[in-house]
C-alpha positions in Angstrom: -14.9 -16.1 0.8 -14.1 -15.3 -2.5 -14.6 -11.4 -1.8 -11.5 -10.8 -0.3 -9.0 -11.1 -3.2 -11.6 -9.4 -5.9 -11.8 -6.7 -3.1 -7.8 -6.5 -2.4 -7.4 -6.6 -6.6 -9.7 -4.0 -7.3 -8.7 -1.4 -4.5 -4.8 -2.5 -5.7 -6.1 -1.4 -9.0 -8.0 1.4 -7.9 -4.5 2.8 -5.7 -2.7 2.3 -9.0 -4.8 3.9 -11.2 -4.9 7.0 -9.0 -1.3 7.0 -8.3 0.1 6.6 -11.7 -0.3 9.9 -13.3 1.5 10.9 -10.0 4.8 9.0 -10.8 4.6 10.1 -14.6 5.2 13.7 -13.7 8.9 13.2 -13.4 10.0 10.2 -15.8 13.5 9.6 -15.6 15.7 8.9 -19.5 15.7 5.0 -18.9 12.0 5.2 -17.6 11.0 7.0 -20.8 12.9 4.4 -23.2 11.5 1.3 -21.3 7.9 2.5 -22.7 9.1 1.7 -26.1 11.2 -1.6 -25.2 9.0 -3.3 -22.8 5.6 -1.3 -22.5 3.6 -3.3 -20.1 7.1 -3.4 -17.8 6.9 0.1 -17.6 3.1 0.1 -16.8 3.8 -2.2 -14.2 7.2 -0.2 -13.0 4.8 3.0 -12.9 1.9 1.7 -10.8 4.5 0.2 -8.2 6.2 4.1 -8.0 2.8 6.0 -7.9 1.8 4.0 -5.2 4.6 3.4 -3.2 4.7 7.0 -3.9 1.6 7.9 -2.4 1.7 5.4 1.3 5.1 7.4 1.7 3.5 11.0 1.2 1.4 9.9 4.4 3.6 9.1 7.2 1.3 7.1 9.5 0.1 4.8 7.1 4.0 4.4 6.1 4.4 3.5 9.4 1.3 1.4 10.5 2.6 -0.4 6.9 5.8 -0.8 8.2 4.9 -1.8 11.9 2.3 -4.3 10.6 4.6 -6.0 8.3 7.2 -7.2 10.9 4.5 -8.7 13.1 3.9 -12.2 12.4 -0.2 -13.4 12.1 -2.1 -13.0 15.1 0.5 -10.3 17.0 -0.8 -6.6 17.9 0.5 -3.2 17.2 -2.3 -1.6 18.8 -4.7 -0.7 16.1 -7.1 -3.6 15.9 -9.5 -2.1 12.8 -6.3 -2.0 10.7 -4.8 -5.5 12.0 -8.8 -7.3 11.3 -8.8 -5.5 7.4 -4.9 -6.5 6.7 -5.2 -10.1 8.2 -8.3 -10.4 5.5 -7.0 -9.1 2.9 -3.4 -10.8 3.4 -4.9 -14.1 4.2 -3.0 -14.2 7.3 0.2 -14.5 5.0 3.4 -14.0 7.3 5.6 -12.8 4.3 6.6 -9.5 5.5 5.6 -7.6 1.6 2.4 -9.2 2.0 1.5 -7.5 4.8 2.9 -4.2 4.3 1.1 -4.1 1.2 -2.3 -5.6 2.7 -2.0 -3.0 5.7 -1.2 -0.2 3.5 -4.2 -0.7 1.1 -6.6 -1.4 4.3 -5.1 1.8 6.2 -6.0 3.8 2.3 -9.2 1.6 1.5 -11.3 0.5 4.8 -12.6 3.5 6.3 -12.6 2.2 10.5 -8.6 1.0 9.8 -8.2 4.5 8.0 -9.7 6.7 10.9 -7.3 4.9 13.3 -4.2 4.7 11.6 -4.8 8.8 11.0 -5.4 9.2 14.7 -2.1 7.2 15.5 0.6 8.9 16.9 3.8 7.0 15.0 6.1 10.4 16.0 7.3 10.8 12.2 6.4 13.5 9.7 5.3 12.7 6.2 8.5 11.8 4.1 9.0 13.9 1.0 
């Protein structure tokens, strides 16, 4: 039982680490002076851009995300491999951000939810 969060922290820590040098391409002035007046705040701040970054580069797993997290526990949007991962990996939590952020690591991370999100037909192009 205990699997679940070290699995959801280390692929959170994984998508961060891959996505940060992403988001420091382009710091802006007050992005640059928060590294020297709160460093670990601007760690943080960059992690949260990269990745948030990166799930909008793809636009289906922007939009399973999205769809996912205004469902409530138990309720379908058609893309059960995704739905079983994020419900794990959320704990079931019907806090919206939870389970944006649960289906958008499962839909990056679990290789069944990732093949059927990428098959999905959401009707968007990827923003950017």
């Amino acid at each position: 039982m205990k699997k679940f969060p070290l699995l959801a922290a280390t692929a959170a820590l994984l998508i961060t680490t891959l996505s940060v040098p992403a988001a420091n391409a382009e710091l802006t002035q007050t992005e640059r002076d928060q590294f020297r007046t709160d460093p670990v705040g601007a760690i943080a701040w960059q992690a949260i851009k990269g990745s948030s970054e990166y799930v909008r580069a793809d636009g289906n797993t922007m939009m399973a995300a999205s769809f996912f997290s205004m469902t409530s526990p138990g309720e379908s949007i058609g893309l059960p491999a995704l739905e079983n991962c994020a419900e794990r990996v959320g704990s079931s939590s019907p806090a919206g951000g939870v389970r944006y952020v649960a289906a958008a690591l499962c839909a990056t991370f679990d290789r069944n939810a990732r093949s059927q999100v990428q098959r999905g037909d959401f009707g968007y192009a990827p923003l950017g």
